[in-house]
Backbone as CSV, one residue per row, in Angstrom:
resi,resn,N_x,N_y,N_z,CA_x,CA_y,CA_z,C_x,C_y,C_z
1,UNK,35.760,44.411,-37.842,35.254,43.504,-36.807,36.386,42.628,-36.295
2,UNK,36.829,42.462,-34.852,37.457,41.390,-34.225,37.152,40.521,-34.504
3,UNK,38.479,39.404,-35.355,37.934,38.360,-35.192,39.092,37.567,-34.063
4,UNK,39.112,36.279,-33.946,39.999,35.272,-33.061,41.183,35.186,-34.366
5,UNK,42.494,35.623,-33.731,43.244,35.812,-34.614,43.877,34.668,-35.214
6,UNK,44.334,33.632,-34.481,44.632,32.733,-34.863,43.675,31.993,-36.165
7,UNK,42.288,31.747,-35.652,41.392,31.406,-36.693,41.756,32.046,-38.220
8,UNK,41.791,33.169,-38.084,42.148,34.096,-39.440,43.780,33.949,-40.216
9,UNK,44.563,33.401,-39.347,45.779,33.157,-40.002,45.400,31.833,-40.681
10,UNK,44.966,30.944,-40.002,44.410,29.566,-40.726,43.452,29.813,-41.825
11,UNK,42.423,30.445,-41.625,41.890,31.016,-43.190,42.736,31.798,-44.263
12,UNK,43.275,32.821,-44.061,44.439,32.905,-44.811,45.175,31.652,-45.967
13,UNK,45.610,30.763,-44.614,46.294,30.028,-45.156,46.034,29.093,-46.570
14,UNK,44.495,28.808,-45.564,43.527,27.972,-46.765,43.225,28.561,-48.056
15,UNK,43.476,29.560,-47.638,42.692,30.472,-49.352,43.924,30.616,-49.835
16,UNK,45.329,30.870,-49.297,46.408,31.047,-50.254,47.212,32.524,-50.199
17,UNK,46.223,32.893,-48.980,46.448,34.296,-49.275,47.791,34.420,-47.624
18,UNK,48.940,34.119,-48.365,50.093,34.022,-47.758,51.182,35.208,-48.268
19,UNK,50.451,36.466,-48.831,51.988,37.221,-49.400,51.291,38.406,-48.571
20,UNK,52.193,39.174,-47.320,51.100,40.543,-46.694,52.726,41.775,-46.836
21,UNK,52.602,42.745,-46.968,53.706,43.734,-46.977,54.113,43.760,-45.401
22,UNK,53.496,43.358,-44.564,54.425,43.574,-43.022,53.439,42.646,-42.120
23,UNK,54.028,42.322,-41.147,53.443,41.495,-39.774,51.947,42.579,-39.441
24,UNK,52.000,43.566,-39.465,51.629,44.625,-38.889,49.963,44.766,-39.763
25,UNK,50.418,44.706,-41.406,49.303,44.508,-41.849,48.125,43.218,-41.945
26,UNK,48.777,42.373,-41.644,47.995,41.160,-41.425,47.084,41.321,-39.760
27,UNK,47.520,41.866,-39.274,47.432,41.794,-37.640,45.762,42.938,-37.883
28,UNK,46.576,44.354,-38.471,45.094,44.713,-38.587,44.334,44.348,-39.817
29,UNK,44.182,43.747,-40.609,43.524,43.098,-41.271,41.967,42.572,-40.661
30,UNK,42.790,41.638,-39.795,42.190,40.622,-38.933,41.411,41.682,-38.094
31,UNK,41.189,42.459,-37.741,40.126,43.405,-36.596,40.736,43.491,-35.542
32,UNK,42.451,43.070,-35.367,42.781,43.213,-33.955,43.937,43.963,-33.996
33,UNK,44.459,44.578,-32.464,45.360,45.462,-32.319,46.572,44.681,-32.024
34,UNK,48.199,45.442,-32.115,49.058,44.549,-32.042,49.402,44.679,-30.550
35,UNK,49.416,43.694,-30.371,50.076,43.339,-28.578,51.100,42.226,-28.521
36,UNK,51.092,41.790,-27.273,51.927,40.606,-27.020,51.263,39.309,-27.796
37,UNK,50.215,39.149,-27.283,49.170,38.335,-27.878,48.955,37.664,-29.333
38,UNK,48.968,39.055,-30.094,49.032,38.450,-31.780,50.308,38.723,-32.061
39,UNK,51.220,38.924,-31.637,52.682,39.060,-31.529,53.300,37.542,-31.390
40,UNK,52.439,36.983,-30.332,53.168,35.194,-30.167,52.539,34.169,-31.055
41,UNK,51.284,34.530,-31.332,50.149,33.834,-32.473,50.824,33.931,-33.785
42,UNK,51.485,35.465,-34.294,51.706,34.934,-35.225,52.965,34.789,-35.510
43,UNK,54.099,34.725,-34.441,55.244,33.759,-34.633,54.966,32.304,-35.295
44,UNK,54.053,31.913,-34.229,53.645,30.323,-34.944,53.700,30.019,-35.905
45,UNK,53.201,31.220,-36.925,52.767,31.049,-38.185,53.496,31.759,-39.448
46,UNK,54.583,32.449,-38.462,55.095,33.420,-39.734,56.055,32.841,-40.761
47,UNK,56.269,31.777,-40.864,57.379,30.921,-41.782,55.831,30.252,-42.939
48,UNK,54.781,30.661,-42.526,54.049,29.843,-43.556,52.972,31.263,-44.055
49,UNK,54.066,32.480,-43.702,53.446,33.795,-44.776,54.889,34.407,-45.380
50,UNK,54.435,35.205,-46.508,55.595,35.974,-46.939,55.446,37.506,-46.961
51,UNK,56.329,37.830,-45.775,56.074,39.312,-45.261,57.559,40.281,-46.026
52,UNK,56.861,41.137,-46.430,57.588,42.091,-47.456,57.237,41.933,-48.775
53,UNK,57.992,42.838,-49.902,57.722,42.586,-51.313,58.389,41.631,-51.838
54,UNK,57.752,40.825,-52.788,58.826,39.484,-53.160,60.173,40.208,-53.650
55,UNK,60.450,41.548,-54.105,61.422,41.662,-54.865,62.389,41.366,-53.480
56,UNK,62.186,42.557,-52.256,62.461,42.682,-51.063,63.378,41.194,-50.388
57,UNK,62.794,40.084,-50.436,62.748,38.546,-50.118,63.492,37.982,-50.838
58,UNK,63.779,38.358,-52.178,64.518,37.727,-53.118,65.955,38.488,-52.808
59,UNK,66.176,39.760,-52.638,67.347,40.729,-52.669,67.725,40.140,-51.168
60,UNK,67.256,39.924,-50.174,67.785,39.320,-48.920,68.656,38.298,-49.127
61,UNK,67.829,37.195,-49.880,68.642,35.930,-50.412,69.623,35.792,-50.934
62,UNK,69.665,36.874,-52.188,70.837,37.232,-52.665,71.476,37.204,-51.989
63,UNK,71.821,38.590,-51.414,72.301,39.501,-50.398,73.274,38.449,-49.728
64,UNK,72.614,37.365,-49.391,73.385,36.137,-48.327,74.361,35.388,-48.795
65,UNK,73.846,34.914,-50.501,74.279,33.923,-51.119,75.725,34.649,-51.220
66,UNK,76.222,36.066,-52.142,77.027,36.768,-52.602,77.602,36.822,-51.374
67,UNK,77.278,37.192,-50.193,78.430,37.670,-48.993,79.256,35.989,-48.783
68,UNK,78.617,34.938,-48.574,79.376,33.877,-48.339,80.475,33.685,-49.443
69,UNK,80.625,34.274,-50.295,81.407,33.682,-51.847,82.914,34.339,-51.869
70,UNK,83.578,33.682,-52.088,85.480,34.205,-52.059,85.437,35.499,-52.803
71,UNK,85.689,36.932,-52.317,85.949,38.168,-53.259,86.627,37.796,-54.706
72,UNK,85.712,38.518,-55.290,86.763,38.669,-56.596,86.107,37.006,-57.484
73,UNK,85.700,36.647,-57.079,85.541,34.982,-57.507,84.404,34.946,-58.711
74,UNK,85.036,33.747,-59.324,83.404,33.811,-60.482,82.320,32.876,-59.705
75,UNK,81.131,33.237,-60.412,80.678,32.348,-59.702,79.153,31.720,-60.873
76,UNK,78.477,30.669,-60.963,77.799,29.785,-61.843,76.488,30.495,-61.495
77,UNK,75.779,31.286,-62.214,74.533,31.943,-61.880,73.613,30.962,-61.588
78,UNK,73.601,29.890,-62.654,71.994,29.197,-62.559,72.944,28.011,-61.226
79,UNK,74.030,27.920,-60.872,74.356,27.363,-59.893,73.406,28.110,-58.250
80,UNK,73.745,29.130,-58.423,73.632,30.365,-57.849,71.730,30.399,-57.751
81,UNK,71.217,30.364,-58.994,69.378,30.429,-58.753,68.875,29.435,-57.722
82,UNK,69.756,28.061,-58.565,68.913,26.811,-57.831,69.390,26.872,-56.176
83,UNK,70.442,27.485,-55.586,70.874,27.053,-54.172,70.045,28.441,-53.524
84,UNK,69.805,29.425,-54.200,68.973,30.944,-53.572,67.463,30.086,-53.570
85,UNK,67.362,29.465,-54.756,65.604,29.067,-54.414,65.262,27.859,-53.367
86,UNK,66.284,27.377,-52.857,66.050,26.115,-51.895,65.814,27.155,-50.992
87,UNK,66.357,28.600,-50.669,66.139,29.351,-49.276,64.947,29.998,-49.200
88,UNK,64.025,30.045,-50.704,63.194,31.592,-50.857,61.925,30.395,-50.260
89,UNK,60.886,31.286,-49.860,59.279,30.389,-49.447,58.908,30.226,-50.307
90,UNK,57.903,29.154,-50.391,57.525,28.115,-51.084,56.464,29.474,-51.793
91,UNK,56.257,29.545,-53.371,55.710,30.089,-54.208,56.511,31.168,-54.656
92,UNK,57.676,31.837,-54.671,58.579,32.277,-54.972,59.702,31.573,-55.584
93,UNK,59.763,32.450,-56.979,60.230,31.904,-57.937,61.757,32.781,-58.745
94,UNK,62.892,32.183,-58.481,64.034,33.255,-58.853,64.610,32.551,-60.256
95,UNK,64.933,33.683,-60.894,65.214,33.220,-62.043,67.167,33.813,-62.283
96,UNK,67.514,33.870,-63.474,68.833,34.194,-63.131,69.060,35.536,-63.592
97,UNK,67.870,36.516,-64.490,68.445,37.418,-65.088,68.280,38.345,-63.540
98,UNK,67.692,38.562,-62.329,68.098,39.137,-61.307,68.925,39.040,-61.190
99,UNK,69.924,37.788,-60.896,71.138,37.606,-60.131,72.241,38.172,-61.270
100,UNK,71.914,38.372,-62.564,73.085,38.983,-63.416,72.964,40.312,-62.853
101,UNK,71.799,40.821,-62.661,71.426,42.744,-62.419,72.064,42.819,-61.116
102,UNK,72.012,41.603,-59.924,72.741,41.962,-58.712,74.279,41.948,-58.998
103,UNK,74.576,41.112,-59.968,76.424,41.326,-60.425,76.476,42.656,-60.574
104,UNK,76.314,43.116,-61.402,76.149,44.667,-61.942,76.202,45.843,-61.159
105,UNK,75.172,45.569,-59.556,75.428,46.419,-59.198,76.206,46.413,-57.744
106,UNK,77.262,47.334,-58.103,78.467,47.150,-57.023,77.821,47.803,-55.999
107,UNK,76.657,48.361,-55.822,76.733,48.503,-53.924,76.334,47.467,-53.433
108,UNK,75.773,46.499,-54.272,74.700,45.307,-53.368,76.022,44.394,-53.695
109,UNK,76.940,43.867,-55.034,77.987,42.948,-54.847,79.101,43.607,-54.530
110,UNK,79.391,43.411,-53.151,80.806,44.034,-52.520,81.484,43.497,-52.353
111,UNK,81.843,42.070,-52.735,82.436,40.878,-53.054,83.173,41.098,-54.240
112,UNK,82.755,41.956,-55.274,82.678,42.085,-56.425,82.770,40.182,-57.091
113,UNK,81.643,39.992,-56.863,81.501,38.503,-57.894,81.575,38.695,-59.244
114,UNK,82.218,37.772,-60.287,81.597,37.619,-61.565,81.041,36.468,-62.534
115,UNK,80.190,36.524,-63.233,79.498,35.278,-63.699,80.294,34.428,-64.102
116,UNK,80.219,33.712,-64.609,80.901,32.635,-65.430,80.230,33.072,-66.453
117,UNK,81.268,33.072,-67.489,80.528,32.806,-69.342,81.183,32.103,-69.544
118,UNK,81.054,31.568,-71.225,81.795,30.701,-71.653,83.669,30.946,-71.739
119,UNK,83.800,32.412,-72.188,85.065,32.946,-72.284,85.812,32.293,-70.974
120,UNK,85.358,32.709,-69.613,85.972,32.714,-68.526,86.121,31.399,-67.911
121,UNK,84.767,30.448,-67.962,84.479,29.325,-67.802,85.278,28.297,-68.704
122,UNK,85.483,28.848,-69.899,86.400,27.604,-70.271,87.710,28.289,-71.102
123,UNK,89.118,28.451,-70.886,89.764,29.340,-70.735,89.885,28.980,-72.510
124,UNK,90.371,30.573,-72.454,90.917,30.790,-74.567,92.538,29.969,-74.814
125,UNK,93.284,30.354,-73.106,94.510,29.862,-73.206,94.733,28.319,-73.355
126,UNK,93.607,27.266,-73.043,93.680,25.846,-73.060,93.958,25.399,-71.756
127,UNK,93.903,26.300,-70.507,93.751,26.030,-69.117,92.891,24.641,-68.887
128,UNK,91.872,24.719,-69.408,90.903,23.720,-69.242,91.190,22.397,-70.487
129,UNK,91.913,22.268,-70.955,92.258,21.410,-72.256,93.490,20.857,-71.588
130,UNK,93.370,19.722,-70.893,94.030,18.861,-70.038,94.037,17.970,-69.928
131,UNK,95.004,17.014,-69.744,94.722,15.888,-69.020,94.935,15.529,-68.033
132,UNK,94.268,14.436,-66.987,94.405,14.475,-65.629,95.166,13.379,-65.439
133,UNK,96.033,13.507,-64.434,97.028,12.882,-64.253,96.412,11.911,-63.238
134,UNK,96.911,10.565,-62.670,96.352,10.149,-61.200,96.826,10.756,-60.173
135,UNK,97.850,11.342,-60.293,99.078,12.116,-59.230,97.398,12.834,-58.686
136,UNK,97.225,14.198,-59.567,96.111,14.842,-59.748,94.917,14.793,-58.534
137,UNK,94.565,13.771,-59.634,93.008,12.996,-58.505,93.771,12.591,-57.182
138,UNK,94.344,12.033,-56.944,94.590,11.942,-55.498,95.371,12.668,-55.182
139,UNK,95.084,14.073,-55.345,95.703,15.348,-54.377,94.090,15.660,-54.361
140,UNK,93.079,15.725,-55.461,91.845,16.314,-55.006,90.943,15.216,-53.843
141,UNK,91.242,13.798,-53.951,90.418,12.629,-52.854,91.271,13.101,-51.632
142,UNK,92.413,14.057,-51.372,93.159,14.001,-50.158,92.155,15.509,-49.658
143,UNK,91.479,16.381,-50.570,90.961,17.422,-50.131,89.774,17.335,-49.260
144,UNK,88.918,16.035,-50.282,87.474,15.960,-49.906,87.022,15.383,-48.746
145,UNK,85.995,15.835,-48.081,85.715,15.450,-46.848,84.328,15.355,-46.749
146,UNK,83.648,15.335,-45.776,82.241,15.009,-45.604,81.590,16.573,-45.460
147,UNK,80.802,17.046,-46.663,80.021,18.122,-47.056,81.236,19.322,-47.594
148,UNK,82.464,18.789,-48.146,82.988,18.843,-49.370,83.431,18.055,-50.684
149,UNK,83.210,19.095,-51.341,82.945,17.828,-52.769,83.758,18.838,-53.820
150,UNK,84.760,17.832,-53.974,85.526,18.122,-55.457,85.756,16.941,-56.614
151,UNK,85.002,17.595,-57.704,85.755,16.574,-58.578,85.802,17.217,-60.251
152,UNK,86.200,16.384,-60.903,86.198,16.835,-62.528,85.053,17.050,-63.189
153,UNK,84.961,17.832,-63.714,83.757,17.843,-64.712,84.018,18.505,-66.034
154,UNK,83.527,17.837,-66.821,83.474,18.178,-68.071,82.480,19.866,-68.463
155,UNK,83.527,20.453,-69.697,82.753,21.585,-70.107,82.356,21.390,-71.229
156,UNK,81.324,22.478,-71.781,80.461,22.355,-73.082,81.477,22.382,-74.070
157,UNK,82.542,22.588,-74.071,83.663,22.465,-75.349,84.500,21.321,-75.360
158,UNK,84.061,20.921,-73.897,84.827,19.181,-73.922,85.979,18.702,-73.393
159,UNK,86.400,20.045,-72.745,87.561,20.058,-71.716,87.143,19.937,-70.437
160,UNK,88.033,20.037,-69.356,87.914,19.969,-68.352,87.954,21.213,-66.822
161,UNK,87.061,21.068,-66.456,86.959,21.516,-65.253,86.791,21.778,-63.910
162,UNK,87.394,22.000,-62.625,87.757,21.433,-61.464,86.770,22.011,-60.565
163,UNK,85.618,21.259,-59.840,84.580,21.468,-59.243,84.311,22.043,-57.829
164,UNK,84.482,22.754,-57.179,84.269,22.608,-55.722,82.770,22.980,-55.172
165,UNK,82.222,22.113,-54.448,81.219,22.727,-53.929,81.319,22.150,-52.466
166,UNK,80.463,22.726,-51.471,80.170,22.551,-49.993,78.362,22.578,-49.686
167,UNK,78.126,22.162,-48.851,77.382,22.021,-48.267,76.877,23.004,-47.420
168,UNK,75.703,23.546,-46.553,75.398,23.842,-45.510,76.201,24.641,-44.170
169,UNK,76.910,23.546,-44.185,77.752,23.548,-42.769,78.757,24.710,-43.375
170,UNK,79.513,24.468,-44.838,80.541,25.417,-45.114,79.968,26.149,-45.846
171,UNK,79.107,26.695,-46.177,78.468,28.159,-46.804,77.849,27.805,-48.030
172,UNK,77.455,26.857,-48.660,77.353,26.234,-49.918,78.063,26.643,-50.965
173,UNK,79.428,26.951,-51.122,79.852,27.275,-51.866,79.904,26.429,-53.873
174,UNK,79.570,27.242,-54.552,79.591,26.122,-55.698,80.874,27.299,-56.982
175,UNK,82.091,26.285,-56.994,82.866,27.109,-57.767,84.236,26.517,-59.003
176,UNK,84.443,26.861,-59.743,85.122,26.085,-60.944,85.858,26.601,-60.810
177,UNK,87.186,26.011,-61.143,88.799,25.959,-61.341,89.440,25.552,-62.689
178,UNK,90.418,26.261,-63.108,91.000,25.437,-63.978,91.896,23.783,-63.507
179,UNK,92.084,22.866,-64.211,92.724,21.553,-62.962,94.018,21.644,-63.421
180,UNK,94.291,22.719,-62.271,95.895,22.692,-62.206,96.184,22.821,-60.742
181,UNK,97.828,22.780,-61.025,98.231,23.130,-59.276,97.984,23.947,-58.715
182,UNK,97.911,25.235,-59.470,97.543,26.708,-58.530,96.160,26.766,-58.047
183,UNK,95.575,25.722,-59.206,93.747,25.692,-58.328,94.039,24.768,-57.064
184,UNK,94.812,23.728,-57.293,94.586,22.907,-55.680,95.153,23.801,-54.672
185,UNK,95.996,24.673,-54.844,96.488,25.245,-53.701,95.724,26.451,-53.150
186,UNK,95.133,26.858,-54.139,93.545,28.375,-53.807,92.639,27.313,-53.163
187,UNK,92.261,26.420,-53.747,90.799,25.214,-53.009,91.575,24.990,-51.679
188,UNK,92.969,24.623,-51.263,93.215,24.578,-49.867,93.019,25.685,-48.958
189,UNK,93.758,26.701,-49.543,93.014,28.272,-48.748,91.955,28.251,-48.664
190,UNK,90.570,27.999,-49.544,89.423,28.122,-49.191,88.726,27.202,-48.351
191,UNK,89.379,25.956,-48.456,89.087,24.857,-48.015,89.377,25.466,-46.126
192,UNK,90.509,25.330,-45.942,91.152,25.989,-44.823,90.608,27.050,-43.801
193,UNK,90.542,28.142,-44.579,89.663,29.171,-44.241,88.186,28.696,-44.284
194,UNK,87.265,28.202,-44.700,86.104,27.388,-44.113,85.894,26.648,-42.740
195,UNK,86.979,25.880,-42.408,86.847,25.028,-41.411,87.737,26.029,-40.286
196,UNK,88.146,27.068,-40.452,88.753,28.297,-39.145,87.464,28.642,-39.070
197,UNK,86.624,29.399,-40.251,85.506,30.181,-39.877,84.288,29.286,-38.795
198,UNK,84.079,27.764,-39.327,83.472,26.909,-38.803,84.100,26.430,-37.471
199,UNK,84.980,26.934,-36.868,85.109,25.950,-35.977,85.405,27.547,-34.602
200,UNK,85.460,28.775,-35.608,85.179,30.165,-34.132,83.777,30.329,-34.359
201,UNK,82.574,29.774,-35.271,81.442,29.662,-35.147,80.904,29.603,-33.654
């Protein structure tokens, strides 16, 4: 039976029933054919359904997070969950053992990313077993700018480690360094290369 389509996306909504495998199936659901009509109706509404399979929705996200990230780079998984789940719709839920299975597999990471563990994350050589100089810190306050953020942070073994993350505007990047010179001078390349890519945007 036809119903008024719009009406039926709003019932939908109310009941919860927001997850459909395509635009296409919701449309006939509802008793109506697809035209221009329920074509513009349910633009209105399509950010408050989730069309495809959640796995589908989640592998997109990925998909995005990994292409923005420096090749070859490690990168903080549960860093990595919490900035993928600010993008996924509201009732979708990512956890991190996906994002280890997307490391794994090299056709989907062509970046070739790798996790952080403890080995890598806090070096065997004493990379991270430092002290910071002031010289130091003010070569990293000469980096930071508005929706970049570097600073020290402490690791679970009690050493140290050199932070970078971005914002929005520069790809959200979230990534650890050992705090030495060769990291400030890679964070300027990346730094660098961010604001070229941002500014032929």
């Amino acid at each position: 039976m036809k119903k008024n389509f719009r009406e039926y996306l709003e019932l939908q909504i109310q009941k919860n029933n927001i997850k459909w495998e395509s635009k296409s199936e919701i449309i006939r659901a509802s008793g109506n054919n697809q035209n221009g009509h329920t074509a513009r109706v349910l633009k209105e509404y399509e950010n408050k359904f989730q069309f495809g399979a959640v796995a589908e929705i989640k592998n997109k996200e990925i998909k995005k997070y990994f292409d923005k990230q420096p090749k070859g780079s490690y990168i903080s998984v549960e860093g990595a969950a919490n900035q993928i789940q600010k993008e996924l719709p509201k009732g979708i839920i990512i956890g991190e053992t996906i994002i280890y299975n997307r490391l794994k597999d090299k056709s989907f990471n062509t970046n070739n990313l790798k996790p952080q563990t403890l080995d890598n994350q806090v070096s065997k050589t004493g990379l991270y077993d430092v002290k910071i100089s002031k010289g130091f810190k003010d070569k990293l306050n000469k980096l930071r700018e508005p929706g970049i953020y570097l600073y020290i942070e402490l690791t679970q073994r009690g050493g140290q480690t050199l932070r970078l993350k971005t914002n929005n505007k520069f790809h959200n990047l979230d990534k650890s360094f050992p705090p030495n010179e060769r990291s400030i001078k890679t964070i300027e390349k990346i730094i660098k290369r961010l604001k070229k890519n941002n500014s032929d945007a």
